[in-house]
C-alpha positions as CSV (number, residue, x, y, z in Angstrom):
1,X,-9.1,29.1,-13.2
2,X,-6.3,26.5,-11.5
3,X,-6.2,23.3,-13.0
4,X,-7.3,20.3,-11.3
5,X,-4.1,18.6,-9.1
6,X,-3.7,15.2,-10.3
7,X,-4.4,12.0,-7.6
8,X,-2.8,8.7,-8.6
9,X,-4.3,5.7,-7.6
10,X,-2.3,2.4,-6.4
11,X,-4.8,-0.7,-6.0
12,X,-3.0,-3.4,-3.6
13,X,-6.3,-6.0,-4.0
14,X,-3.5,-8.5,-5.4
15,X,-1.1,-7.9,-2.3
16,X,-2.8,-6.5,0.5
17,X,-6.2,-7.7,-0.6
18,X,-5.3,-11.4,-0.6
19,X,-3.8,-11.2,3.0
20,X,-7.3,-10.9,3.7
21,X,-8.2,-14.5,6.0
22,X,-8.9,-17.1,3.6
23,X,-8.4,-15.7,0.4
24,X,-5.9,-16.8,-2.1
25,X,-5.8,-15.7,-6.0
26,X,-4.6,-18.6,-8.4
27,X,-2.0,-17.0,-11.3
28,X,-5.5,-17.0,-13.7
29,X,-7.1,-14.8,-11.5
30,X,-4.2,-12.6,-10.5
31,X,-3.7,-12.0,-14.2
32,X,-7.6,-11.4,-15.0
33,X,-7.8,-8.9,-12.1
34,X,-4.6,-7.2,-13.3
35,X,-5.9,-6.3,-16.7
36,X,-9.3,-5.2,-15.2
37,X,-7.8,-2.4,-12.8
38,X,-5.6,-1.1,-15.7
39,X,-7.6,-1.3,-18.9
40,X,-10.8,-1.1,-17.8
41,X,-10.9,0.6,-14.6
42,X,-7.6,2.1,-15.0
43,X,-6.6,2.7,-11.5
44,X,-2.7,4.2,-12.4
45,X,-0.4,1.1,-10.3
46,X,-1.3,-2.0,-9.4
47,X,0.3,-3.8,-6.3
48,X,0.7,-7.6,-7.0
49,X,2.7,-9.8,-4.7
50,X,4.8,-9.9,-2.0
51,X,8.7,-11.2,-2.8
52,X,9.8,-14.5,-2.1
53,X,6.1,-15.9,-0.9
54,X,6.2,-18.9,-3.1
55,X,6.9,-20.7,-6.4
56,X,2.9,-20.2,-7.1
57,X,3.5,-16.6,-6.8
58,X,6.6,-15.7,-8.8
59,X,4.9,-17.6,-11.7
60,X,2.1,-15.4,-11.3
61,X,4.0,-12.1,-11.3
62,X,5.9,-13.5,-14.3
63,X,2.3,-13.9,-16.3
64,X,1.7,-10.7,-15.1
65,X,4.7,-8.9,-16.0
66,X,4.9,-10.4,-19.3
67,X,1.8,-8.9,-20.8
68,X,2.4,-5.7,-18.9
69,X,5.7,-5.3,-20.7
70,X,3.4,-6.6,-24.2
71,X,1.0,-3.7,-23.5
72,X,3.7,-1.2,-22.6
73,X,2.5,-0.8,-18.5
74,X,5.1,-2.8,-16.8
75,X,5.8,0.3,-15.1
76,X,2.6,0.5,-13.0
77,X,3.0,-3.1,-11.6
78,X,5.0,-2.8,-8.5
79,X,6.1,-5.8,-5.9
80,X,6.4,-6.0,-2.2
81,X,10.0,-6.5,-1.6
82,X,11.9,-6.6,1.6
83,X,15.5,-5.6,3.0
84,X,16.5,-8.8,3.2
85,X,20.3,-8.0,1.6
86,X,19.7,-9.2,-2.1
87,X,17.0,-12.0,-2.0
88,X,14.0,-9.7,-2.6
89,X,15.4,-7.6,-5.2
90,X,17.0,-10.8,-6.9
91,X,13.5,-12.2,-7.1
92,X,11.4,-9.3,-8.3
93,X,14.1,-9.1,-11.3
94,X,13.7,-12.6,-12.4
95,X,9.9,-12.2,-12.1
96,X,9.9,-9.4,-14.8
97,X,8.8,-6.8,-12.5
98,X,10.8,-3.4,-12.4
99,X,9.5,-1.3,-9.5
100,X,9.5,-2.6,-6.1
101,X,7.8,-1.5,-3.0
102,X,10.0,-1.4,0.1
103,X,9.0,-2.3,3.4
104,X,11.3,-0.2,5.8
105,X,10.7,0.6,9.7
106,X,8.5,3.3,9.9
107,X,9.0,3.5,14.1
108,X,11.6,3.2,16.2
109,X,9.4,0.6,18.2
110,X,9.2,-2.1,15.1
111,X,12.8,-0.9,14.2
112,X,13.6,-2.4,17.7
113,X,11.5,-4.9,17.9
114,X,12.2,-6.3,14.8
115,X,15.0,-5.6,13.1
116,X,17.0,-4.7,16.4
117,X,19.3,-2.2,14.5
118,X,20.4,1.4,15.3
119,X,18.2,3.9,13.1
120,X,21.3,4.7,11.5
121,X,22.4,0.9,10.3
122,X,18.7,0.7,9.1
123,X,19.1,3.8,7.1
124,X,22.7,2.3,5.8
125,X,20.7,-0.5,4.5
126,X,17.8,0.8,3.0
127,X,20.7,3.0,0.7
128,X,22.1,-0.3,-0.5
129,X,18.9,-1.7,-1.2
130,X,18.1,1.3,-3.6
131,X,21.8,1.2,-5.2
132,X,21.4,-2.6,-5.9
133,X,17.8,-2.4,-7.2
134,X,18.9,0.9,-9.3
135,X,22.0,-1.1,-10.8
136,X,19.4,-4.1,-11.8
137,X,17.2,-1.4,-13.6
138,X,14.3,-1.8,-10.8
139,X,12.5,1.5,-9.6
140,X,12.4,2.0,-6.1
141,X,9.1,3.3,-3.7
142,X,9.7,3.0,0.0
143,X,7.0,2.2,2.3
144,X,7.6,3.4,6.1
145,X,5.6,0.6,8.0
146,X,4.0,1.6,11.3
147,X,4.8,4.9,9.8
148,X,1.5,6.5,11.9
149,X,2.7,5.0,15.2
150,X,6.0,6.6,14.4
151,X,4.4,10.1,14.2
152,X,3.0,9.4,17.0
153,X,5.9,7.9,19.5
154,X,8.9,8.5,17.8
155,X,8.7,11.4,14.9
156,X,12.2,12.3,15.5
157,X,13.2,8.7,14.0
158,X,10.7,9.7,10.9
159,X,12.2,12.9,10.2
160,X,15.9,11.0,10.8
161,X,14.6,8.6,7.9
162,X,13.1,10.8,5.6
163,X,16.1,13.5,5.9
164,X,18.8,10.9,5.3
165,X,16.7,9.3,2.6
166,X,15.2,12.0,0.4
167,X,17.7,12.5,-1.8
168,X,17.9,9.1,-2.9
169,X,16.7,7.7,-6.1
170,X,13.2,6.4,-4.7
171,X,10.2,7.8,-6.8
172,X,7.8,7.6,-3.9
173,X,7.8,7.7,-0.2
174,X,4.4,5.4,1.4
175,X,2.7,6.6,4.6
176,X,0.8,3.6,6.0
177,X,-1.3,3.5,9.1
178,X,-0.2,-0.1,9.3
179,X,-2.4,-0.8,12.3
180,X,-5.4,1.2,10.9
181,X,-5.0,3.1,14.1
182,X,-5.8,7.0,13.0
183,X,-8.2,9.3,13.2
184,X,-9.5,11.9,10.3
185,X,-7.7,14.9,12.2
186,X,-4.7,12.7,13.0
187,X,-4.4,11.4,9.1
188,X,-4.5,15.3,8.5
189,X,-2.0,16.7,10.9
190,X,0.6,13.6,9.9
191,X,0.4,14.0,6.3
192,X,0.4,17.9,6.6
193,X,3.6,17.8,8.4
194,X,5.2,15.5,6.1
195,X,4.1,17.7,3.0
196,X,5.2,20.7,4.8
197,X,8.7,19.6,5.6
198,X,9.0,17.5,2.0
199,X,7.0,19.6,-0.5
200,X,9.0,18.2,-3.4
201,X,8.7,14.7,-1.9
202,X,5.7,12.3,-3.6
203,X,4.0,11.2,-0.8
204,X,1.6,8.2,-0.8
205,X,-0.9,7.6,2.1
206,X,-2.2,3.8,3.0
207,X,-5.2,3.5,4.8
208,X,-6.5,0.2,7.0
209,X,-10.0,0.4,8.5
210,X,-9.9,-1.2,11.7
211,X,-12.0,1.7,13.5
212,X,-14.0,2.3,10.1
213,X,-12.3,5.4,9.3
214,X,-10.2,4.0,6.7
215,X,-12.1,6.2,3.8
216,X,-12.7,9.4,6.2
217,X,-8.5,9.2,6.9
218,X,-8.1,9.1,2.7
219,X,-10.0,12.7,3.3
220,X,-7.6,13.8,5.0
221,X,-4.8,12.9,4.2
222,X,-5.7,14.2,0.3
223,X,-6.7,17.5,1.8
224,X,-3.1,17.2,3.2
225,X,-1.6,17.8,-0.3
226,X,-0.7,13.6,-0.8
227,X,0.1,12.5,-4.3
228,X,-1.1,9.1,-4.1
229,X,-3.8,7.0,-2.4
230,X,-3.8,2.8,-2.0
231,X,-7.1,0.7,-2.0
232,X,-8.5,-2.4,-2.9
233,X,-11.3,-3.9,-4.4
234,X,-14.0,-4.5,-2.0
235,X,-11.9,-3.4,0.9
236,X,-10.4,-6.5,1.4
237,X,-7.3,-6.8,3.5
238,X,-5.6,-7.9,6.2
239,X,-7.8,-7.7,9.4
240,X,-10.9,-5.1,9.0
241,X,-9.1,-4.8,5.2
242,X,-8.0,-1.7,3.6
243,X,-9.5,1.5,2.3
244,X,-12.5,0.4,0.0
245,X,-11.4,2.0,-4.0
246,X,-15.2,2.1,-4.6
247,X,-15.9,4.3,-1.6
248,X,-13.0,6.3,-2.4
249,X,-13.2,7.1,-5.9
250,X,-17.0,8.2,-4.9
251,X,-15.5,10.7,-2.1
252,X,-12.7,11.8,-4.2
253,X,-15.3,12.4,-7.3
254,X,-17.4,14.2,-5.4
255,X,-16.4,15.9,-2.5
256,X,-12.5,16.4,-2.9
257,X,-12.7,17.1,-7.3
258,X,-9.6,15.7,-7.9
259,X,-8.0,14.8,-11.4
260,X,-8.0,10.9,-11.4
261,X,-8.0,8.6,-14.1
262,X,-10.2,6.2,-12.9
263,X,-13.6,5.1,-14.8
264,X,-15.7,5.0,-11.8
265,X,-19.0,3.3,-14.3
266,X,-16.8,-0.1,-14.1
267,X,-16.2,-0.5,-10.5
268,X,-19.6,-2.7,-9.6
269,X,-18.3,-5.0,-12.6
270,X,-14.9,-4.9,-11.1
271,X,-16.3,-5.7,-7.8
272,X,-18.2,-8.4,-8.6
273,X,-15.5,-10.1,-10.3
274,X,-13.4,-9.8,-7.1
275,X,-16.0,-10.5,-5.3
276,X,-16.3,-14.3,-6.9
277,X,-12.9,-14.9,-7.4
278,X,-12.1,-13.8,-3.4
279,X,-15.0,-15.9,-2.1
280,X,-16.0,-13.0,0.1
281,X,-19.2,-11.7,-0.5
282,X,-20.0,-7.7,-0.7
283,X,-22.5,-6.6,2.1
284,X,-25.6,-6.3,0.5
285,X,-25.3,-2.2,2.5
286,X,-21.5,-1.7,1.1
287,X,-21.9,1.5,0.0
288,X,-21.4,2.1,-4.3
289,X,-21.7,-1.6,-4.8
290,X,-23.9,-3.0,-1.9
291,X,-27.0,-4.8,-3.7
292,X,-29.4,-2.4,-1.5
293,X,-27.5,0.9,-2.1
294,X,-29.5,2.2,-4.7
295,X,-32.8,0.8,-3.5
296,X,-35.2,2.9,-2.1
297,X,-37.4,1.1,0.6
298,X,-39.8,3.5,2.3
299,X,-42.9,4.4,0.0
300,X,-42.3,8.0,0.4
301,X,-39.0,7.8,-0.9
302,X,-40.4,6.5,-4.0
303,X,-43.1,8.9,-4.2
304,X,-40.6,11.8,-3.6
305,X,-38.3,10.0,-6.5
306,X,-41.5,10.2,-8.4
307,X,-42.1,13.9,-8.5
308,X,-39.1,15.6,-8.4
309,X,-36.2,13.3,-7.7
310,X,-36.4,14.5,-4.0
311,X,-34.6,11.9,-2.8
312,X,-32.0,11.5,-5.1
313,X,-28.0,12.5,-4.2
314,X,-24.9,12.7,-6.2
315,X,-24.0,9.0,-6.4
316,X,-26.3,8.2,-9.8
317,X,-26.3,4.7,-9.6
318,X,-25.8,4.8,-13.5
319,X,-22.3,6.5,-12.9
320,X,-21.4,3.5,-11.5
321,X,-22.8,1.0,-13.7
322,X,-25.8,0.3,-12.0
323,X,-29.7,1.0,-11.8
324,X,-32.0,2.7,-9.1
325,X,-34.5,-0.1,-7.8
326,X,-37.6,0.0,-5.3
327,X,-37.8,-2.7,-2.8
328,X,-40.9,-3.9,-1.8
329,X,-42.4,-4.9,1.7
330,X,-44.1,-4.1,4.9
331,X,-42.8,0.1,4.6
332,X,-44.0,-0.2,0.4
333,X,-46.8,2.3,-0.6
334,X,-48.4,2.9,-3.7
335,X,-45.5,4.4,-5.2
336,X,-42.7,1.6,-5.0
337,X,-45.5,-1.0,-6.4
338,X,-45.8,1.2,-9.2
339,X,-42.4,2.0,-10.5
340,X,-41.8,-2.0,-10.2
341,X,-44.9,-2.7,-12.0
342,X,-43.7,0.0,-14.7
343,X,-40.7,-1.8,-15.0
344,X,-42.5,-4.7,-15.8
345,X,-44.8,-3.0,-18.3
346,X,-47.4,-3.5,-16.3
347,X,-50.5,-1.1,-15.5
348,X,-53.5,-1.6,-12.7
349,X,-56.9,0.2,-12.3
350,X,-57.3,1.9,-9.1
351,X,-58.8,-0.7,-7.1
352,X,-56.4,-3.4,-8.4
353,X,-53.2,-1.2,-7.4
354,X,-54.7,-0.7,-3.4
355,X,-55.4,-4.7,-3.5
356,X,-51.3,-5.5,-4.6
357,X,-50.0,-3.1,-2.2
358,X,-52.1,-4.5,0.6
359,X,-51.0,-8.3,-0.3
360,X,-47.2,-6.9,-0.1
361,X,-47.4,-5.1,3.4
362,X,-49.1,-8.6,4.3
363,X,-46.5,-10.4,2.9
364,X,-43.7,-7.7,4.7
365,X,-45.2,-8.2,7.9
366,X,-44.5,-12.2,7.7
367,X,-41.0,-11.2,7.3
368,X,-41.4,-12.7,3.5
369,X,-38.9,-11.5,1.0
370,X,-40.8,-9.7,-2.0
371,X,-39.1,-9.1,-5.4
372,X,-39.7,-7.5,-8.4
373,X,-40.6,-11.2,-10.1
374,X,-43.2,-11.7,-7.6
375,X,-45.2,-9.0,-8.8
376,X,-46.9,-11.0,-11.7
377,X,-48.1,-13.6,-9.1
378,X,-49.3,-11.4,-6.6
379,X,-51.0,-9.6,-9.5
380,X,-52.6,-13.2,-10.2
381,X,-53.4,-13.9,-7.2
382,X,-55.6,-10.6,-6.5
383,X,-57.4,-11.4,-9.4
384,X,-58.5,-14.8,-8.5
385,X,-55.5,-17.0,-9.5
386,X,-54.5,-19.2,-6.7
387,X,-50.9,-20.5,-6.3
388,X,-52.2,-23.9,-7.1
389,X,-53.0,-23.1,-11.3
390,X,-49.3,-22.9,-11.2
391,X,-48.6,-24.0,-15.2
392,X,-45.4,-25.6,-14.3
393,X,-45.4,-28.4,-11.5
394,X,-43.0,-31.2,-10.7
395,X,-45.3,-34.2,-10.0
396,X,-42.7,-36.7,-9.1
397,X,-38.5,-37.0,-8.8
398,X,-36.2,-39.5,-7.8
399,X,-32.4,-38.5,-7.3
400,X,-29.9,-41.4,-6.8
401,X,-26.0,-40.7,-5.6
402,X,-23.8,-43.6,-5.4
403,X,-20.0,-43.7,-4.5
404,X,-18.3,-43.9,-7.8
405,X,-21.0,-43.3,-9.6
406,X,-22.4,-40.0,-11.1
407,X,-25.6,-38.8,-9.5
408,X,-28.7,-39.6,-11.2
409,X,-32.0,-38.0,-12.3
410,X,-35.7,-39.2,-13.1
411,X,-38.5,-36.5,-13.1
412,X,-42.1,-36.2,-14.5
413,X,-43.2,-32.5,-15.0
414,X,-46.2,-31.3,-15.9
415,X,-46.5,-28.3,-18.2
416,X,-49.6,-26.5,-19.4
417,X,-51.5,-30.2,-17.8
418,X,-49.7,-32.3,-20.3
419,X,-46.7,-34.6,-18.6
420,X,-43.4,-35.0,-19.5
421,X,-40.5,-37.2,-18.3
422,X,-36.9,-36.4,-17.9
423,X,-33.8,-38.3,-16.8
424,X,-30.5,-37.2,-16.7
425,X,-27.0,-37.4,-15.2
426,X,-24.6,-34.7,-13.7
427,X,-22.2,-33.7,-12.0
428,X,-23.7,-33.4,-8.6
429,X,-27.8,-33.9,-7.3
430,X,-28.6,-30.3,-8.3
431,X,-26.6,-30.3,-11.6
432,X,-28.1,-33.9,-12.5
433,X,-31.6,-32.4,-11.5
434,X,-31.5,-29.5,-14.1
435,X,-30.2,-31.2,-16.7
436,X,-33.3,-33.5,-16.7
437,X,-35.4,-30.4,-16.7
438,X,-33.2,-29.4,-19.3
439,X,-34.3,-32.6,-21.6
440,X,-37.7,-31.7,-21.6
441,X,-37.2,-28.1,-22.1
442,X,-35.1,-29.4,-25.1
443,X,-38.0,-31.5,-26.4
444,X,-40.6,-29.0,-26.3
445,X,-38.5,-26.1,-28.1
446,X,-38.4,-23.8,-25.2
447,X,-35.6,-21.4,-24.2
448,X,-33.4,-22.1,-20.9
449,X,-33.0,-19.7,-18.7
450,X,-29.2,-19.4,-17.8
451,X,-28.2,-20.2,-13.9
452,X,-25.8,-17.0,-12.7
453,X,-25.7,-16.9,-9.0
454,X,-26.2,-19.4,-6.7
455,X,-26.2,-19.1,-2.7
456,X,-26.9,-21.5,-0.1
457,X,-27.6,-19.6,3.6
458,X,-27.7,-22.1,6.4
459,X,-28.5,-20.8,9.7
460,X,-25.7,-20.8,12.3
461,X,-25.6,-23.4,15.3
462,X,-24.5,-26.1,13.6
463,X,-28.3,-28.3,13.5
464,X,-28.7,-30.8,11.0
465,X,-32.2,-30.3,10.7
466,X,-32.6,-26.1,10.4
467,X,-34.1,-24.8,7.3
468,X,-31.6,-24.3,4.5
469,X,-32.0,-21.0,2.4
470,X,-31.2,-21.3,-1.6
471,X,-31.1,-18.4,-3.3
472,X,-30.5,-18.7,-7.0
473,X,-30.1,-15.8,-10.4
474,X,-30.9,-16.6,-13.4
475,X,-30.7,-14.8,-16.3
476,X,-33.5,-15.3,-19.4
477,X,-34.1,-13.2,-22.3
478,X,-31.7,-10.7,-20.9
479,X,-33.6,-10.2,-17.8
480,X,-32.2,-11.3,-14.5
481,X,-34.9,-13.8,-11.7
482,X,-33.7,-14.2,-8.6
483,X,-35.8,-17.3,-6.7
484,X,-35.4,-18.7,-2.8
485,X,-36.4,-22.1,-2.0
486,X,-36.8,-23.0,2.0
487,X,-36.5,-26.5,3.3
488,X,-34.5,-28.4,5.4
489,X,-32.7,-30.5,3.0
490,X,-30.2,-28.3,0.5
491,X,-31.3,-30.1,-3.1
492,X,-34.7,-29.6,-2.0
493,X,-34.9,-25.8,-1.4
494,X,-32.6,-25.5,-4.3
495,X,-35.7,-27.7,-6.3
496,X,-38.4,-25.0,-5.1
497,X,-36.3,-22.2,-6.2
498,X,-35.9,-23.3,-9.3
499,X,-39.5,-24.4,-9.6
500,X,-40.6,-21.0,-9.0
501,X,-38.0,-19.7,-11.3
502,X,-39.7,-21.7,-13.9
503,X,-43.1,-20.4,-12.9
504,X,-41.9,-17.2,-13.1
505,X,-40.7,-17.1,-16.3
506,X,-44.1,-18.4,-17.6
507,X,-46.1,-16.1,-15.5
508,X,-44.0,-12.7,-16.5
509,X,-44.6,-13.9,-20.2
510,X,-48.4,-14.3,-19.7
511,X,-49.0,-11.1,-18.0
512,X,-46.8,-9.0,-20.5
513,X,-49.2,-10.6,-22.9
514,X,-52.6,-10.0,-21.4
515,X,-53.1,-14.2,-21.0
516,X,-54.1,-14.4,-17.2
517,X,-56.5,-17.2,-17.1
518,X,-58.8,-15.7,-15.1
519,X,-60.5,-13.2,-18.1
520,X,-61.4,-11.0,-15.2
521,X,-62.0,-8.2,-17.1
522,X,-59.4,-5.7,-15.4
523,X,-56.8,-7.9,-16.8
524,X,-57.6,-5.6,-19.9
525,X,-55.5,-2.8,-17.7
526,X,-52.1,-5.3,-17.3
């Protein structure tokens, strides 16, 4: 039986990733997101500047490269570098790093347009950039930019540049379809060619997505008989970004069985990390490490999941560090209600079950978003517990913010009918606010849940008087709540989301212990 061929992987989330629009790692975060990709997910080269971008950025590549060289990988961090006579080179060497990345004309049109040199006095100085980087000890990959418009309009210059070039002492020679511009046959028949004519040649292909084919062109270009494939985190990059590494470690895994050193069970922890530290949020349908990706909606999905896995594929969400959930809402049957109420350790009698799954569809229809920590109070509710017997109420607030001054709190709660008063300071209205919840919580001895996501949505159009969306995560016991609060005033639905956060919390403890006030006598079943 053959043995697997080996894929590398080279993320660029650090190079190509931050040209994405208004993203910009500090030297903390460069460093934290280095370590991730090669310990933990271990993609096998990492892509982390561009030469000569600022002071900001050398000192980052010199973090960098200093605990690479500690934890013997300064190999597999590789700089952007440009023929620029000596500057580039000169700075990547003072930065620590020893493999550069460099940018060379891939077509005769940005050759022209650009540089405004003869093929041949490109070539000339592309040679003296690999002789000066290979007497400063620097390893040398060459990417051919606009290299798919080149096979396209000019492949004569490509072959010119590759023949003159491939005996030279680069390690790796980088296909990028600069303009994201390819198709799936296209990325084939180019990298094929290239193969055919260089079989001893490491190629690497570099995919943009600007047509959304970024992933399907990684296909094809590994079909090809490329050595190496770039991506980053999340997919960000430079216009419609780059080929996503979650997305293409998937493909690869399953569909191209490759030999690839990546641990695919820490990409959604990777992700997520980028994810906060970029500022861009994932699409909650990003496939791999979308929020909804491994939710089943429809009822008969769930049912099918139920009885035979029937609508189950490859992509496990517990290969990739995640867990298979079952939203809930107008299309919910019997089915998705019950594997959320399992989850919960929850059980109904017949007649209870058809009454929660009718208040859902109700609630689906009025476009309201139903969760998995609803449950409990929809569960109360169908057996004669009004919203109103909440056990946790906020009675009265007052928040004060003065210039100079650090906002101010004074609250009276009521818990269990018994009132309580809180006041506290903070950092801003909301912080202030649960900190003088936090008193009170304090006083009575009870646990705090711990705040891990918070989003404010605020409709577009600019009106100072639209309905603000808060969505907030918390994290208690171990067990993630996510609340919303709607209002028109920010603090305020960022208040009711934490209210019902708190009411949450109480309720899920009460019905996991039998204690719905009611005593309706199928409570004996939850």
């Amino acid at each position: 039986m053959n043995e697997l061929r080996s894929l590398e992987i080279m993320d660029t989330t650090l190079r190509d990733g931050e040209q994405t629009s208004g993203v910009s790692f500090n030297s903390e975060e460069k460093l934290g997101v280095a370590k991730l990709l090669l310990q933990s997910l271990k993609v096998d080269r990492i892509e982390v500047a561009s030469a000569r971008v600022s002071e900001g950025e050398f000192q980052a590549v010199k973090r960098i490269t200093k605990w690479a060289e500690e934890n013997d990988c300064l190999d597999k961090i590789e700089v952007l570098g440009f023929i620029d006579g000596t500057a580039s080179l000169d700075w990547i060497h003072a930065s620590g790093a020893r493999v550069v990345n460099l940018l060379s004309k891939g077509s005769l049109k940005h050759l022209h347009g650009q540089l405004k040199k003869s093929p041949g006095q490109h070539v000339q100085d592309i040679k003296d950039a690999v002789t000066y980087a290979s007497n400063l000890g620097i390893k040398v990959n060459l990417y051919l930019e606009d290299w798919s418009n080149g096979m396209i309009s000019s492949r004569d210059y490509v072959w010119y540049l590759m023949d003159e070039l491939q005996h030279e002492n680069i390690q790796r020679f980088m296909l990028p379809d600069t303009l994201g511009i390819l198709n799936q046959v296209q990325a084939f028949d180019f990298c094929y060619a290239c193969r055919e004519r260089y079989p001893k040649l490491h190629l690497d292909f570099h995919a943009h997505n600007d047509y959304d084919l970024a992933v399907a062109n990684v296909y094809s270009s590994i079909l090809a008989g490329v050595n190496g494939i770039h991506t980053t985190v999340n997919g960000l990059g430079e216009r419609a970004g780059n080929a996503p590494l979650a997305s293409v470690i998937g493909v690869i895994n399953d569909h191209l069985v490759r030999k690839i050193n990546v641990d695919e069970n820490k990409i959604n922890i990777v992700s997520r990390i980028v994810e906060t530290f970029s500022g861009i949020r994932i699409p909650r349908n990003k496939p791999l490490v979308g929020e909804n990706v491994f939710t089943q909606t429809c009822g008969v999905h769930a049912d099918g999941d139920s009885k035979d896995d029937l609508y189950f594929n490859r992509l496990m969400p517990e290969r990739f560090g995640r867990e298979r959930k079952y939203a809930l809402g107008k299309t919910s049957g019997k089915a998705n209600i019950k594997k959320n109420l399992e989850e919960l350790g929850i059980t109904l009698e017949e007649e209870t079950m058809k009454l929660v799954t009718k208040r859902v569809i109700e609630l689906g229809d009025k476009k309201e978003v139903v969760t998995i920590d609803d449950l409990p109070y929809i569960v109360s509710d169908v057996l004669n517990q009004t919203m109103d017997e909440m056990p946790i109420q906020i009675k009265h607030y007052s928040l004060s913010l003065s210039k100079g001054m650090r906002p101010f709190v004074s609250i009276n709660l009521e818990v269990n009918g018994k009132m309580y008063e809180g006041t506290s300071s903070g950092d801003g209205q909301f912080d202030a606010f649960m900190n003088a919840i936090w008193s009170i919580y304090d006083e009575l001895g009870r646990e705090r849940p711990i705040l891990t996501d918070y989003l404010v949505r605020i409709p577009p159009g600019g009106k100072s008087d639209a309905l603000v969306e808060a969505f907030i995560a918390w994290n208690y016991k171990g067990k993630e709540f996510k609340t919303r609060g709607l209002d028109p005033d920010q603090i305020e639905a960022a208040i009711k989301a934490t209210l019902r956060m708190l009411n949450l919390i109480e309720q899920h403890d009460n019905v996991l212990t039998g204690q719905l006030s009611n005593n309706n006598k199928e409570t004996k079943n939850v």
